[in-house]
C-alpha positions as CSV (number, residue, x, y, z in Angstrom):
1,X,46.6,-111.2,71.1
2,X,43.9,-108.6,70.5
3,X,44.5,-105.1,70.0
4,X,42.7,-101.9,68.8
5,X,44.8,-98.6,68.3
6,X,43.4,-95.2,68.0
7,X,39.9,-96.6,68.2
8,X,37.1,-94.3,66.8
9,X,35.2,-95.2,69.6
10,X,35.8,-92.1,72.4
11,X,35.5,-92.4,76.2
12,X,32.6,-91.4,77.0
13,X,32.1,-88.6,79.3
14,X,29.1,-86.3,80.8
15,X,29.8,-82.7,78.9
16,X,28.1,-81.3,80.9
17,X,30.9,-80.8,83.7
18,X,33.3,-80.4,81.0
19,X,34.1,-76.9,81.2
20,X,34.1,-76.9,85.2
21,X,36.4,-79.5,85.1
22,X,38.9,-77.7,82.2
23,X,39.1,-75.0,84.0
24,X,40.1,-76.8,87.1
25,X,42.8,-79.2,84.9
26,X,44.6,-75.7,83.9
27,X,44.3,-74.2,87.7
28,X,46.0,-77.6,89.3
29,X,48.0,-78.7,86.5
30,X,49.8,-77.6,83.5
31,X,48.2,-78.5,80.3
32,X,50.4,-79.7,77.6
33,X,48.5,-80.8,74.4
34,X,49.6,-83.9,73.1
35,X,51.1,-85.0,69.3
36,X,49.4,-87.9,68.3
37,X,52.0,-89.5,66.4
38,X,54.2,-89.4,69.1
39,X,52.6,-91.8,71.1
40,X,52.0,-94.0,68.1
41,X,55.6,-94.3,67.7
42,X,55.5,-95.6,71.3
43,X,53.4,-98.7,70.3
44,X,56.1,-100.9,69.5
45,X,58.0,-100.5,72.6
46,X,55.2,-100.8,74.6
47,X,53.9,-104.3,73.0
48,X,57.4,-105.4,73.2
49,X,57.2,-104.7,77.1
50,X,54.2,-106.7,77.8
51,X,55.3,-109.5,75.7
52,X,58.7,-109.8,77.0
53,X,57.5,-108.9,80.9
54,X,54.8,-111.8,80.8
55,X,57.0,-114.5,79.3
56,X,60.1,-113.4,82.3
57,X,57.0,-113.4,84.9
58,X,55.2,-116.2,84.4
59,X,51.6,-114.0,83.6
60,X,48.8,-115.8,82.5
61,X,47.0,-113.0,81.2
62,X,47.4,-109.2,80.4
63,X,44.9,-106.7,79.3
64,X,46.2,-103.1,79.3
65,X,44.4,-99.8,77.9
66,X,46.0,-96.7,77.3
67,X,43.9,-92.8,76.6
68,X,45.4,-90.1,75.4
69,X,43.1,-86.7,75.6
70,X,40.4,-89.1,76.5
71,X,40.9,-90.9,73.0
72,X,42.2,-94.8,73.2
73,X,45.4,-95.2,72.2
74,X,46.0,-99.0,72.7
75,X,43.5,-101.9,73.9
76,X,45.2,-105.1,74.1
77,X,44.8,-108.2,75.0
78,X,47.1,-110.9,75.6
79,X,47.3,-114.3,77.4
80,X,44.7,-116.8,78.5
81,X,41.7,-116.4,80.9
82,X,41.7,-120.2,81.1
83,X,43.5,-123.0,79.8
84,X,42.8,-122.7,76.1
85,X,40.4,-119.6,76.5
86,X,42.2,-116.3,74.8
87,X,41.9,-113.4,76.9
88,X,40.1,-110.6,75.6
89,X,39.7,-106.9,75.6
90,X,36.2,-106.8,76.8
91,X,36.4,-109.1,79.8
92,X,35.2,-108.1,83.4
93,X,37.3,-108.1,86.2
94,X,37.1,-106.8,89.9
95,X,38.6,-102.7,89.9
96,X,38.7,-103.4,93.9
97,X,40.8,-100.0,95.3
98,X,40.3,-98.1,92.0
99,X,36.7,-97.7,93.4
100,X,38.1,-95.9,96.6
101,X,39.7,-93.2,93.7
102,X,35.9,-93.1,93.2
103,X,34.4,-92.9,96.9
104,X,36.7,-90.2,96.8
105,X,35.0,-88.5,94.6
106,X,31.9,-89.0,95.6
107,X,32.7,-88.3,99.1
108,X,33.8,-84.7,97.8
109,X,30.7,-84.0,95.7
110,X,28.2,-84.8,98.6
111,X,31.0,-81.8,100.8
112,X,30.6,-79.2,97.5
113,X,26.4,-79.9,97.6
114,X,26.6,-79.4,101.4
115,X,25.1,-82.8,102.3
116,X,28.4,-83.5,104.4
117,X,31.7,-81.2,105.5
118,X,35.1,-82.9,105.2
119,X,35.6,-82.5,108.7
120,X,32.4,-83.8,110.2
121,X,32.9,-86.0,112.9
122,X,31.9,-90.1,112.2
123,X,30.2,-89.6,115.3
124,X,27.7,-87.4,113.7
125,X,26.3,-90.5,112.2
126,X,28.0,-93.7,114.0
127,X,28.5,-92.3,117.4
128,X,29.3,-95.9,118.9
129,X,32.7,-95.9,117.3
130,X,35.9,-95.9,119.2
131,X,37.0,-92.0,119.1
132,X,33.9,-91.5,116.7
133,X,34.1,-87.3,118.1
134,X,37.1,-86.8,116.4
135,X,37.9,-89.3,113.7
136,X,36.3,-87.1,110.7
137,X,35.1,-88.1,107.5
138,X,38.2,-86.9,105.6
139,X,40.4,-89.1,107.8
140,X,38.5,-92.2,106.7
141,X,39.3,-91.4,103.5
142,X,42.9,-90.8,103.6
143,X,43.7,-92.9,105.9
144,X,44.6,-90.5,108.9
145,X,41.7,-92.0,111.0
146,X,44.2,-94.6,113.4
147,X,41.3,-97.5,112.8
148,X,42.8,-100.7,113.1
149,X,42.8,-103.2,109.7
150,X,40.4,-106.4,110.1
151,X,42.1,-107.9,107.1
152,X,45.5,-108.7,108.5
153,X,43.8,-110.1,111.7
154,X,44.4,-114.0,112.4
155,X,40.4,-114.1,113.3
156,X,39.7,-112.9,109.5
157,X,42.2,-114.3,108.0
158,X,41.1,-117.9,109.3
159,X,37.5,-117.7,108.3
160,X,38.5,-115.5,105.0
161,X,40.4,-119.4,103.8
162,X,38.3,-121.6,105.7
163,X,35.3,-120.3,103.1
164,X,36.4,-117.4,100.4
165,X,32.6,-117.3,99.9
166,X,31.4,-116.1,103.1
167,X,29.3,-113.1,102.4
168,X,30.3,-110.2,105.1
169,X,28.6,-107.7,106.3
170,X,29.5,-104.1,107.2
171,X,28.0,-104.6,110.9
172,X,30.6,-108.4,111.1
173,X,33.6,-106.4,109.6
174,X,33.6,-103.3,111.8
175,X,33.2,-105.7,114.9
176,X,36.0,-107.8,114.3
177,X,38.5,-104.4,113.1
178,X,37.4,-103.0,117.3
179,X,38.2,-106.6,118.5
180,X,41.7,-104.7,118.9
181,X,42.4,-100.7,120.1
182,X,42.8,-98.1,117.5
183,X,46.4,-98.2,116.1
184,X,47.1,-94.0,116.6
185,X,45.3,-90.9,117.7
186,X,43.3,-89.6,114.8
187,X,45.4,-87.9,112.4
188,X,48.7,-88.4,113.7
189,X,49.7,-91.0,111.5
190,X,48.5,-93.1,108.3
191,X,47.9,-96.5,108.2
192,X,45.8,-98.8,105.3
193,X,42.6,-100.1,107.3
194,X,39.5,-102.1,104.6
195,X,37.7,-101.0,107.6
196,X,37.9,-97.1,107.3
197,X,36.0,-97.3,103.9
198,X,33.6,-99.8,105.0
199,X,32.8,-97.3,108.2
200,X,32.7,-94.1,105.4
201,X,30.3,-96.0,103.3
202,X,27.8,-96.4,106.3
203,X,28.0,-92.9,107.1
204,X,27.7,-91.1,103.8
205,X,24.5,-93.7,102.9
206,X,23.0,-92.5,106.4
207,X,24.0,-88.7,105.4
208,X,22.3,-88.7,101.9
209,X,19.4,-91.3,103.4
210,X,20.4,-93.2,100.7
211,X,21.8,-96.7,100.1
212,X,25.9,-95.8,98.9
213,X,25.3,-98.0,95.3
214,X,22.5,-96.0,94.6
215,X,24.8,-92.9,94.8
216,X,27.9,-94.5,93.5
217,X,25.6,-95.0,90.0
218,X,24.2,-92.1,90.1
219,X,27.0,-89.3,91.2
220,X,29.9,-91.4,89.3
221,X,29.6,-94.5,87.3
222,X,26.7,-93.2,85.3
223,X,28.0,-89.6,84.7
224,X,31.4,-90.8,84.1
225,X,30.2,-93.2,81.1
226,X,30.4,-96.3,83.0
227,X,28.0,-98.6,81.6
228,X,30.2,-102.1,82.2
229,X,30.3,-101.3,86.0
230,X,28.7,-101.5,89.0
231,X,28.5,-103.4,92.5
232,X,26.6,-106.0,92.1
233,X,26.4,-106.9,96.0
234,X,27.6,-110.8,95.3
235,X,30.5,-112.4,93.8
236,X,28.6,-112.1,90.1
237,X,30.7,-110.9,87.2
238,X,28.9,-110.9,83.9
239,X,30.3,-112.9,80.8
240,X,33.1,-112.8,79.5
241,X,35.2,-112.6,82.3
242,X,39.0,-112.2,83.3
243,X,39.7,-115.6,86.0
244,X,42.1,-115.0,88.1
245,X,44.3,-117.6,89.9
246,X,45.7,-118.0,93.5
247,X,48.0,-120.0,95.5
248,X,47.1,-118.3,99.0
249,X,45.3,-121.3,100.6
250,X,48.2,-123.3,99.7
251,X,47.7,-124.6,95.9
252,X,46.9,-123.2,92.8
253,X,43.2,-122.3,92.2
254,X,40.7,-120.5,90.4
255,X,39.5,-117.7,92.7
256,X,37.7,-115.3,90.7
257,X,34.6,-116.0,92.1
258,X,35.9,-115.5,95.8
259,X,33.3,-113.2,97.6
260,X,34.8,-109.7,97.7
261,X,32.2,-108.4,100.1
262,X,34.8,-107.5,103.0
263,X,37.2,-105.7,100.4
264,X,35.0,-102.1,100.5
265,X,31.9,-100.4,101.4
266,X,29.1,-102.1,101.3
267,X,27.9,-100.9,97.4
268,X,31.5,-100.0,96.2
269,X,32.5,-103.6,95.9
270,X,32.7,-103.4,91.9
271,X,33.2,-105.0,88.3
272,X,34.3,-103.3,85.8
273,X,36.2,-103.3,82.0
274,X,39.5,-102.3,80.7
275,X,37.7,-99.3,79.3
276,X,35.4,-98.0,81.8
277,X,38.6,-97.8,83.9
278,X,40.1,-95.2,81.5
279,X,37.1,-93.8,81.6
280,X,36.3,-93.1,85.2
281,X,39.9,-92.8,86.5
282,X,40.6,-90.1,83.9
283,X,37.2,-88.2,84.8
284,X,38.4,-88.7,88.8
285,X,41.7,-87.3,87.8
286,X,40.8,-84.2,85.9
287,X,38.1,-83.3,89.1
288,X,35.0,-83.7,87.2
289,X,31.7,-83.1,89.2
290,X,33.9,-81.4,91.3
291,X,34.3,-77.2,92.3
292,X,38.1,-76.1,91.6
293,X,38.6,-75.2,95.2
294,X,37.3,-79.3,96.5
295,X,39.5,-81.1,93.9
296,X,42.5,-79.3,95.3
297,X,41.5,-80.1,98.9
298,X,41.2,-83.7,97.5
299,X,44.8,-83.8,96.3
300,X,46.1,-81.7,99.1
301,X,48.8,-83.6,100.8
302,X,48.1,-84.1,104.4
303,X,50.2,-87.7,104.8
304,X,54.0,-86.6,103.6
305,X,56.1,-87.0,106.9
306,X,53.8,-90.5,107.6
307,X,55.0,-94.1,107.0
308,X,56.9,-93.7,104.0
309,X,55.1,-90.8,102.1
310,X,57.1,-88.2,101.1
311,X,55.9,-84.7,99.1
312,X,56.5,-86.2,95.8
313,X,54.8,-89.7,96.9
314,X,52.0,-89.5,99.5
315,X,48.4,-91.2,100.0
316,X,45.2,-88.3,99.3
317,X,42.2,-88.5,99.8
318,X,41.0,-91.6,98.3
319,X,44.3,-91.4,95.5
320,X,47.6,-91.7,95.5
321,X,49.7,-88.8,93.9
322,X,53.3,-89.9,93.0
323,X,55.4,-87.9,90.7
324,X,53.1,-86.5,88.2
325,X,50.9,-89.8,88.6
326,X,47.1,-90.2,90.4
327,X,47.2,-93.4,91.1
328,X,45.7,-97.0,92.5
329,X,46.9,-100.1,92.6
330,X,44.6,-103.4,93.7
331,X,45.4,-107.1,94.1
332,X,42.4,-109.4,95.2
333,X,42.5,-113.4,94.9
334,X,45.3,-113.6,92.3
335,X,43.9,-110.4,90.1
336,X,46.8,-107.5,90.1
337,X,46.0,-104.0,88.5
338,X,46.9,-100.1,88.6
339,X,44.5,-97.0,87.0
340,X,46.7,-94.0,86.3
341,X,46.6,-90.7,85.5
342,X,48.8,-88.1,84.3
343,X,47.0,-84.9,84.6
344,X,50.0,-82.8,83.0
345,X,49.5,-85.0,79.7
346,X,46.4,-86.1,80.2
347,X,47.4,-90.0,80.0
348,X,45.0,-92.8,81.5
349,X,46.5,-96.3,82.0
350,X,44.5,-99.1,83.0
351,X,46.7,-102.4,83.5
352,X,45.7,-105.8,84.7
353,X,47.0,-109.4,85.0
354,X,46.9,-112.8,86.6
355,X,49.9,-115.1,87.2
356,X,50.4,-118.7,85.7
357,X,50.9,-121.4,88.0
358,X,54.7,-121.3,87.1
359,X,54.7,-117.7,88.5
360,X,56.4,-116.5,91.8
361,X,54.0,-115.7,94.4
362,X,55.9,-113.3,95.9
363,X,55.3,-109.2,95.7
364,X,53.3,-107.8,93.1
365,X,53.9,-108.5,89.1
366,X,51.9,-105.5,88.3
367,X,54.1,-103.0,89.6
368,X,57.2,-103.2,87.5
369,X,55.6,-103.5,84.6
370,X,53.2,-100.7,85.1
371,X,56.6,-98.1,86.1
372,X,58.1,-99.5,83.0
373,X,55.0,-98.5,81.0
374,X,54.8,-95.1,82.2
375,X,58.3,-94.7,81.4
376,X,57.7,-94.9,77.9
377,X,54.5,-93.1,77.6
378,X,56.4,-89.8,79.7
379,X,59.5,-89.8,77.7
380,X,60.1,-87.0,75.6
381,X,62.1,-89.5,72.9
């Protein structure tokens, strides 16, 4: 196991939006500074949690970082990559839905520099789309848009297994999602559709007349300090790297290098570190680059009442608030991770793992361990 605690290295951020993005922390949330020595005296309980919780589930690897006030707190490292390989702090993984957390955004900064409006019809831009007058941009990203999900479909799922490789294309995804109707009328329900941010990628690259990675770097991995990520636009993931391990096509494989080309817009598809994640999710959390007024409208709750959100649980626009948390949580080819924020204490989690082939295949290991973890950090003893 490798660990680092209270690191003199900081997270890097862009100053410049600093104070904007105070003053909008103290306007949303309450601000309580943090004792530093408090969450020290967490440490123990938290290392105990990771070691106990891989050894019940059967993990093959965990790497966990943990900011607090921007400043890392813990960076560990425990498990294997590969047989015999240790796993280590400053591997490369896939961030898959913690990039929509920054689509979001991004989407939001092109509204406050009047490039887009939240409620612009898709339309405006991909007017051969099924209700394309009155799905609107905002629905795409929070879900409200009724699109139907390609990657549940037998047709996707057959060629998906028959060749994990298989480079998709926007255009290929979007055709299949239309082979069936749209699920709702726009805005009337919620429902988790791969294909909503592949259509909202399209449309903000042909709003800004400019290809979506090239905005992604520009408007939030490069501001936000992100210099281990980007979307490379293949399966590539630079050295050293977190493997992950999968039992979907019916045996236990190595599938980190499974082409994740279908899993998001077309220039969000993204690599990343365990600390770039603290970095970026915290600076998506706190609003940066963002006007006070926008990041509210960004965590506004439009979805309580809808599936099973509720006012203290509910979907946003490209985040997922749940009592006191901002949240994502991905899973892709065996690779299980949640980013969180806690704007009131101004914590940042980042959490990943892979299973062993000993390990259950059933539900998510991530998600215990991560509630478990947050229980600790929040409590006041």
């Amino acid at each position: 196991m490798k660990t680092s605690n209270n690191s003199a290295r900081p997270v890097t951020l862009c100053s410049c939006f600093l104070a904007v993005s105070f003053a909008l922390f103290l306007t949303v949330f309450p601000l309580a500074a943090a004792n530093p020595t408090d969450y020290q005296q967490k440490l123990p309980a938290i290392r105990k949690l990771i070691t106990e919780t891989m050894a019940k589930d059967k993990l093959q690897a965990v790497l966990l970082g943990v900011s607090v006030e921007g400043k890392e707190l813990l960076i560990l490292a425990e498990g294997e990559t590969m047989t015999g390989v240790p796993a280590t702090a400053d591997m490369h993984f896939r961030n898959g839905n913690v990039a929509v957390a920054y689509m979001g955004n991004l989407f939001y900064q092109l509204v406050d520099d009047g490039i887009v409006k939240a409620d612009d019809p898709v339309g405006k831009w991909l007017p051969d789309l099924p209700e394309s007058q009155t799905v609107t941009l905002e629905m795409l990203i929070n879900g409200t848009a009724g699109y139907p999900d390609f990657m549940p479909m037998d047709l996707f799922q057959k060629k998906l297994y028959a060749n994990p490789f298989h480079q998709w294309t926007p255009q290929e995804l979007i055709k299949l999602a239309f082979t069936e109707k749209p699920k709702f009328k726009p805005g009337s329900d919620w429902n988790y559709a791969h294909t909503n941010f592949v259509i909202l990628g399209l449309a903000l690259e042909k709003a800004a007349v400019k290809p979506f990675g090239e905005l992604m770097q520009e408007r939030v991995l490069t501001p936000f300090g992100m210099q281990e990520t980007a979307a490379p636009g293949t399966p590539y993931i630079p050295e050293p790297v977190l493997h992950s391990y999968t039992d979907e096509r019916g045996y236990y494989e190595d599938a980190t290098f499974w082409n994740p080309s279908w899993s998001l817009a077309r220039g969000a598809v993204q690599y990343t570190t365990i600390g770039d994640t603290l970095a970026g999710f915290r600076a998506v959390g706190q609003g940066q680059r963002l006007k006070p007024a926008t990041f509210q409208a960004m965590l506004a709750p439009q979805t309580p009442g809808m599936k099973f959100w509720t006012k203290d649980m509910y979907y946003a626009q490209g985040i997922v608030v749940n009592k006191g948390w901002l949240t994502q949580a991905p899973s892709f080819a065996g690779l299980f991770g949640t980013a969180g924020y806690h704007p009131a204490k101004d914590i940042t989690i980042a959490l990943w793992c892979t299973r062993s082939i000993d390990a259950s295949s059933e539900g998510n290991p991530i998600s215990g361990l991560y509630q478990r973890l947050t229980k600790i950090l929040t409590s006041e003893n």
